[in-house]
C-alpha positions as CSV (number, residue, x, y, z in Angstrom):
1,X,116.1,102.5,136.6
2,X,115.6,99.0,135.2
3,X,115.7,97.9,131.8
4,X,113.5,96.4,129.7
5,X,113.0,92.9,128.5
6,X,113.0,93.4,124.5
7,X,111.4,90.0,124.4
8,X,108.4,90.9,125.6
9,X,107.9,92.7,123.0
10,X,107.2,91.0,119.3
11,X,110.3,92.2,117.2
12,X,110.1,89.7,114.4
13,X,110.3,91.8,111.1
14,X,109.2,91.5,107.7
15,X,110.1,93.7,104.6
16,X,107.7,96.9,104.2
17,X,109.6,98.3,101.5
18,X,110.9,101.2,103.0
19,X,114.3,102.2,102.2
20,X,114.4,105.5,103.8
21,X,113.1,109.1,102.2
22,X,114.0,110.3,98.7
23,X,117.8,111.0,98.6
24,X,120.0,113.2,96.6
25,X,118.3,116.5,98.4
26,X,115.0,115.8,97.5
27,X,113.1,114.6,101.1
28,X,115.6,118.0,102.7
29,X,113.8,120.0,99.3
30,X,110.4,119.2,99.9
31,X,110.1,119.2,104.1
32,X,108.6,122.1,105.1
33,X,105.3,121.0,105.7
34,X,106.9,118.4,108.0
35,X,109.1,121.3,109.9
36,X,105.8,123.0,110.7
37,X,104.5,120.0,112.1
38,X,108.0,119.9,114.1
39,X,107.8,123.9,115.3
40,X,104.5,123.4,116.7
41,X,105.7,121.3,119.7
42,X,109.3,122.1,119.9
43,X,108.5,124.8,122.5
44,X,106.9,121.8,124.6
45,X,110.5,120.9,125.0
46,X,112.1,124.0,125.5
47,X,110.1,124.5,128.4
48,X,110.9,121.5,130.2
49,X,114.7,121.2,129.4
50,X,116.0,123.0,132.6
51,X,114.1,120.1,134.7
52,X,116.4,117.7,133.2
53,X,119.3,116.3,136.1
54,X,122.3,117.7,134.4
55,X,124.1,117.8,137.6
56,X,124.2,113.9,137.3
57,X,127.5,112.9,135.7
58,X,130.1,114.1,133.7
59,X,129.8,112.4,130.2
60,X,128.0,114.6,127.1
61,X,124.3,115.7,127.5
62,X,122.8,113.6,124.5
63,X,120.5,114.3,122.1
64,X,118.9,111.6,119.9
65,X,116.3,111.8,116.8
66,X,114.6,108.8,115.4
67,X,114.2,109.0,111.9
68,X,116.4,111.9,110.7
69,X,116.4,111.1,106.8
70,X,118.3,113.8,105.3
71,X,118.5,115.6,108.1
72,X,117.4,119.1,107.5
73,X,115.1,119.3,110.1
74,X,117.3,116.9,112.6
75,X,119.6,119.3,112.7
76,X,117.2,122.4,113.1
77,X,115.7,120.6,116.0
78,X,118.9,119.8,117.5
79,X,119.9,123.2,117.2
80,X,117.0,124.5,119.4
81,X,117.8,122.3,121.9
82,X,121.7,122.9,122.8
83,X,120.5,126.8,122.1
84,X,118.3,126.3,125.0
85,X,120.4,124.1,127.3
86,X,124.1,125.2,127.2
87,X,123.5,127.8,129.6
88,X,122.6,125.2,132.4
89,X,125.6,123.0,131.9
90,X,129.3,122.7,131.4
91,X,129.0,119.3,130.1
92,X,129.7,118.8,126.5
93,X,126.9,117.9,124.1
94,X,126.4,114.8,121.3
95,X,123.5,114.7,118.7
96,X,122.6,111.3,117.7
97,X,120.9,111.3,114.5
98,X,119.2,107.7,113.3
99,X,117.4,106.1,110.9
100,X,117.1,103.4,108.7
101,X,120.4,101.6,106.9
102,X,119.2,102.4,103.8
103,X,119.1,105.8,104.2
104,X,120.8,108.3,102.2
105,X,123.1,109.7,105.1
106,X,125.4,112.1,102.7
107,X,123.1,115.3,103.3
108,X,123.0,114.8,106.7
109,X,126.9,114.2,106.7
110,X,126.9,117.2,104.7
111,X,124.7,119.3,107.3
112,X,126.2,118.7,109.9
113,X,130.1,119.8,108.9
114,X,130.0,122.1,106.4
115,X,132.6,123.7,105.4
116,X,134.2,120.7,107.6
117,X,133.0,122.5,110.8
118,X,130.3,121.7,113.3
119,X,126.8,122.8,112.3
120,X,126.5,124.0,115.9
121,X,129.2,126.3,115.9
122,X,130.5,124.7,118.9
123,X,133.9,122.9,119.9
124,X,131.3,121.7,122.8
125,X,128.7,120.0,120.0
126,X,129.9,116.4,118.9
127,X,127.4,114.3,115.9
128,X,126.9,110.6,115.0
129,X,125.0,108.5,113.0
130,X,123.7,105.0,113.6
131,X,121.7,103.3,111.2
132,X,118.8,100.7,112.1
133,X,115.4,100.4,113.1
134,X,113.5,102.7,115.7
135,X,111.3,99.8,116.9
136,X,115.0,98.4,118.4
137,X,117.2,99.7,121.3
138,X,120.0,101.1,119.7
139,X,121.8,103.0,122.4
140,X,123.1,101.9,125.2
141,X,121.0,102.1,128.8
142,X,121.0,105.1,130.7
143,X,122.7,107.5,128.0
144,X,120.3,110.0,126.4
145,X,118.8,112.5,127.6
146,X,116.5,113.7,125.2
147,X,114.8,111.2,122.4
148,X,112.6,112.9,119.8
149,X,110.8,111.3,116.7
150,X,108.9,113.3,114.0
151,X,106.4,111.5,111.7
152,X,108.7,108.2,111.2
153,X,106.9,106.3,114.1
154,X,103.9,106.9,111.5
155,X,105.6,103.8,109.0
156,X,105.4,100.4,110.4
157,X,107.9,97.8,111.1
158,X,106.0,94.9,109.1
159,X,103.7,94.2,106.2
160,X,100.8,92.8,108.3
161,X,99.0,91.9,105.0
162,X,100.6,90.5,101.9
163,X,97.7,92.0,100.2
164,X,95.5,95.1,100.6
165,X,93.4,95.3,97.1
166,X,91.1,97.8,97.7
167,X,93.7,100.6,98.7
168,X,97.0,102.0,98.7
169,X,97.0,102.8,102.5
170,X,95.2,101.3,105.9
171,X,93.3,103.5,106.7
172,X,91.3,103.6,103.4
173,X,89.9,106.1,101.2
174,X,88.4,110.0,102.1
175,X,84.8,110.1,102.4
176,X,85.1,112.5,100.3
177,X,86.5,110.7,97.3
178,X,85.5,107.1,98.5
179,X,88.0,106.1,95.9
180,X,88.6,102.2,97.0
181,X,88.2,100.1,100.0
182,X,89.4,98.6,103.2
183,X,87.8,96.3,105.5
184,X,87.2,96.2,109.0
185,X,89.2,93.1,109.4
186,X,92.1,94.7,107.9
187,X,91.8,97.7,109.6
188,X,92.1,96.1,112.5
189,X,94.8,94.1,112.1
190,X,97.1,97.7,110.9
191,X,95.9,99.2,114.4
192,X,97.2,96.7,116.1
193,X,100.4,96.5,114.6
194,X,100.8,100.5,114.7
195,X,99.8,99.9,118.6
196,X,102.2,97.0,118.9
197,X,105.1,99.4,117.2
198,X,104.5,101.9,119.4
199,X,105.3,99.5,122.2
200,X,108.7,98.3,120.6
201,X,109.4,102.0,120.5
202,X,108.8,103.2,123.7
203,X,109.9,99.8,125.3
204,X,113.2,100.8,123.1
205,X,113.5,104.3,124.3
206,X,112.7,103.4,127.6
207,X,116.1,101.1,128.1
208,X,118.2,104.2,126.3
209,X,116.9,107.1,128.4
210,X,118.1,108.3,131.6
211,X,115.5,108.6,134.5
212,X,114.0,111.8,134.1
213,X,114.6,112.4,130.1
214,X,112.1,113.0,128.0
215,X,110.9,112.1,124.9
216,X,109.0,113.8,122.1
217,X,106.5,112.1,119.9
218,X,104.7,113.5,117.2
219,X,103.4,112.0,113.7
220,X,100.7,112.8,111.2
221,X,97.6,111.5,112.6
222,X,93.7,112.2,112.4
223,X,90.7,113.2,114.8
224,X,87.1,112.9,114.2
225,X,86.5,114.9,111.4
226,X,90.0,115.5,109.5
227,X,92.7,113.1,109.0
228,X,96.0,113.8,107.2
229,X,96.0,111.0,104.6
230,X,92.9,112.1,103.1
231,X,93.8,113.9,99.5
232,X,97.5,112.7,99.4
233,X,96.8,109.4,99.1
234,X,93.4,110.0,97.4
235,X,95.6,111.5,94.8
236,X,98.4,108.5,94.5
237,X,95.4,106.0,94.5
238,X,94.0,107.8,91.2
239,X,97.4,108.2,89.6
240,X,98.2,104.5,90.4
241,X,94.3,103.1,89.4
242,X,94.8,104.6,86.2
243,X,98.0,103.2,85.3
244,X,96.3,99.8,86.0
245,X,93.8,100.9,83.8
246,X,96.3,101.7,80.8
247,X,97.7,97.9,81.0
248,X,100.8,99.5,83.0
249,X,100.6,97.8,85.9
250,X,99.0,94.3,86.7
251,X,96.2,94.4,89.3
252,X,98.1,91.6,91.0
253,X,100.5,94.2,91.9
254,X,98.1,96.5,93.0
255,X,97.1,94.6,95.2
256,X,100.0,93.8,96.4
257,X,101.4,97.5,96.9
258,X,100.2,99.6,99.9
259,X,102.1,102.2,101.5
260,X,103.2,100.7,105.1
261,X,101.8,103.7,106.9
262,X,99.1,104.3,109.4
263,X,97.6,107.3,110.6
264,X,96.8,107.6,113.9
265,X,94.6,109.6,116.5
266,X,95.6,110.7,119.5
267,X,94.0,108.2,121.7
268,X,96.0,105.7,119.5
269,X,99.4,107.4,120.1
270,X,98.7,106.8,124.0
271,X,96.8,103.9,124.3
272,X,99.8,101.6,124.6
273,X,101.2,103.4,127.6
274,X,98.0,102.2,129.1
275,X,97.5,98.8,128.0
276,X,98.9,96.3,130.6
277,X,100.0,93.8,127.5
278,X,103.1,96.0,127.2
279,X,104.6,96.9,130.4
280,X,105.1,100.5,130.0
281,X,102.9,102.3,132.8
282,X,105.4,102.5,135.6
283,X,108.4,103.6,132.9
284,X,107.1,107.3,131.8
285,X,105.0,109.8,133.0
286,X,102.5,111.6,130.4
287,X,103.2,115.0,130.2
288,X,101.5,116.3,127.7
289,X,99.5,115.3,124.7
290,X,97.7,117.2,121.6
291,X,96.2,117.0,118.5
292,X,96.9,120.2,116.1
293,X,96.8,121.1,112.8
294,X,99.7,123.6,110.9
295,X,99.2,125.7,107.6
296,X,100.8,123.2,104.7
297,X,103.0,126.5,102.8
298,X,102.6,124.8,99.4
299,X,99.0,125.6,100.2
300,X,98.9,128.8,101.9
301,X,100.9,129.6,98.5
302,X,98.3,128.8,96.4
303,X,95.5,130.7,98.3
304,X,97.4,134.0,97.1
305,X,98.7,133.1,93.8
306,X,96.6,130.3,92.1
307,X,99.1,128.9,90.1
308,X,97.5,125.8,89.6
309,X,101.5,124.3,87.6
310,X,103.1,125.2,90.9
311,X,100.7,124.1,93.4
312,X,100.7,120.4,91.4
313,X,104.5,120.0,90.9
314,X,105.3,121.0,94.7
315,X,101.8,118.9,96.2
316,X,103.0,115.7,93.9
317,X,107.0,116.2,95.0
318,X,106.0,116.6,98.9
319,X,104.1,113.0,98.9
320,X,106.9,111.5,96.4
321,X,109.3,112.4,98.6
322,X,108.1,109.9,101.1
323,X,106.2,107.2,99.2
324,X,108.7,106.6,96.0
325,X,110.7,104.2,97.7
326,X,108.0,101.6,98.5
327,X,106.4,102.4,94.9
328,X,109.4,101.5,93.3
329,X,110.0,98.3,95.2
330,X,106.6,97.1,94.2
331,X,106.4,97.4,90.7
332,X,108.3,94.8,88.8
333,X,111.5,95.1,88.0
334,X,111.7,95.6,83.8
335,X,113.7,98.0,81.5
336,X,111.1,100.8,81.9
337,X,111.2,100.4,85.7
338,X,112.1,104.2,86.3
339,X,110.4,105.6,83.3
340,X,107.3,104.3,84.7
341,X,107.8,105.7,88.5
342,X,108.0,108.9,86.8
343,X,104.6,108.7,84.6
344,X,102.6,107.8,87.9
345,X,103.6,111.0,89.3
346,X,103.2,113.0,86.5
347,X,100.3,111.5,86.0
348,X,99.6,112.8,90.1
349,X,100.5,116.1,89.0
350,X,97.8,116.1,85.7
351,X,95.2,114.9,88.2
352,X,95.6,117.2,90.3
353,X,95.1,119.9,88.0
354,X,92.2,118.6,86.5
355,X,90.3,118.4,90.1
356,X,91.8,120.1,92.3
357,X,89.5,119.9,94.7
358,X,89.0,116.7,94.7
359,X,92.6,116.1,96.6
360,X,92.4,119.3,99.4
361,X,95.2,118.6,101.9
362,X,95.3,118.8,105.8
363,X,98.6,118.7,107.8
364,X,97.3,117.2,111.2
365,X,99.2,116.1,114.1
366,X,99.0,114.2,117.2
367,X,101.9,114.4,119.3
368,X,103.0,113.1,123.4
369,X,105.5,114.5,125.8
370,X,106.9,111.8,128.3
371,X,109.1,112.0,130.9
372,X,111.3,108.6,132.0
373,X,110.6,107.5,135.5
């Protein structure tokens, strides 16, 4: 196995904003549409772990997860895959679990020793943390076996654009709503960097796995006819609109703030395994790829009990949890900083209660199973 030449892969950064999920419990509290997505492929793993070469050496069969936040569903996954894979080895195992620097890592501390012992339940089970960015290698060559990522490869390394006026996210309004704007030009130029960040990631992974590990992909995407985004961020357009239109917020910041997110298909999530610009053809093979779409339970919920209070407060904490962080850093830093944070999502919640059918939510996914040459 060879590794990789980072350099060949554009790794200059600049700031998006993100910090990492909600902390304090809150991303862990309002997950379960993300875990959903997770459960849906997780048995794509299961079924290939007892092809891994566990024969091959005598240090601990690693497990590694990109973008853990709190870790709630880190640990979940990781537990599925020892459950599945200590019967064919002897070999210790280690759980890697990574994200950001900024990330609030005391839950996930928390999870995985309560009580002071191992989450696993195993003398055999070791954990770690290591804080940085997915798009880098941050393990050293040759040493996992398994590498997963769940919806973080969705936020992008970089601001491409210091502006995006007529929007809060790339990929634009619903058609349904048609609530703002973005051009082709832009949207263009946040495909390109989502393809180019797929590259840094795989590129990354690539150098850390051993030959025949796998890796899991999966992040909220889009196909023809549904996409993700559309609702949500239809919803934290609105709430954000109309605090520009109360003299709250400056339209110079609002054009200025965008989420850095972008929502892929599935022929996006692959196409840089194919493009000869990055190198990565003869370092995986493709195992498996599909685009799905899971019940959202705050949903399903409101099918049988219409509670209209509920459905708002849980639809408007499930976004927050995931979009605070950038909000925050873009509005200006004042006195009423936090007290205004809070009206924009309240003011979510009251528009969502008003219409809400205007915001209807889909939890779509598009995920890839690779193996490492």
């Amino acid at each position: 196995m060879t590794n990789i030449d980072q350099d060949t892969v554009d790794t200059q950064r600049r700031p998006t904003g993100m910090t990492g999920m909600a902390g304090g419990g809150f991303y862990d509290s309002n997950s379960a549409p993300q875990w959903e997505q997770i459960a849906a492929v997780l048995p794509w793993l299961e079924d290939t772990l007892s092809s891994l070469p566990l024969e091959r050496g005598s240090g601990p069969v690693t497990f590694a997860d990109f973008g853990c936040s709190e870790g709630r569903n880190s640990i979940s996954v990781m537990r599925h895959l020892i459950s599945n894979t200590n019967q064919l080895t002897d070999r210790p195992f280690l759980t890697i679990h990574s994200d950001l620097p900024t990330n609030d890592y005391s839950k996930l501390f928390l999870g995985l020793r309560p009580d002071g012992q191992s989450a696993f339940g195993s003398q055999r089970v070791s954990s770690a943390a290591i804080g940085g960015s997915m798009y880098d290698q941050l393990l050293p060559p040759n040493s996992i076996h398994v590498a997963t990522t769940f919806n973080s490869i969705g936020y992008l390394s970089e601001r491409p654009l210091d502006k995006l006026p007529g929007y809060v996210l790339p990929n634009g309004p619903s058609k349904r709503r048609a609530n703002g704007f973005v051009t082709d030009s832009e949207s263009q130029i946040f495909a390109r960097q989502a393809e180019d960040d797929m590259a840094a990631f795989l590129t990354a992974r690539a150098n850390e796995l051993i030959s025949g590990g796998k890796l899991l992909v999966q992040v909220f995407g889009c196909t023809d006819e549904m996409r993700t985004c559309d609702g949500l961020f239809d919803l934290l357009n609105d709430a954000v609109q109309a605090h520009v239109e109360l003299g709250d917020i400056s339209s110079q910041v609002y054009e200025r703030y965008y989420q850095p997110v972008y929502f892929r298909s599935l022929d996006e999530l692959t196409s840089p395994l194919t493009n000869s610009a990055y190198n990565l053809v003869d370092l995986y093979t493709l195992d498996r790829t599909e685009s799905y779409e899971v019940p959202v339970p705050f949903v399903e919920t409101y099918k049988q009990d219409k509670d209209l209070d509920r459905y708002a407060t849980n639809y408007v904490n499930f976004f927050r949890a995931f979009t605070q962080a950038v909000l925050r850093g873009a509005l200006p830093d004042t006195p009423s900083k936090p007290d205004l944070l809070n009206q924009i999502y309240k003011t979510a919640e009251t528009l969502l209660k008003a219409n809400p059918e205007d915001y209807p939510f889909r939890n779509i996914s598009v995920a890839m199973l690779l193996t490492r040459k």
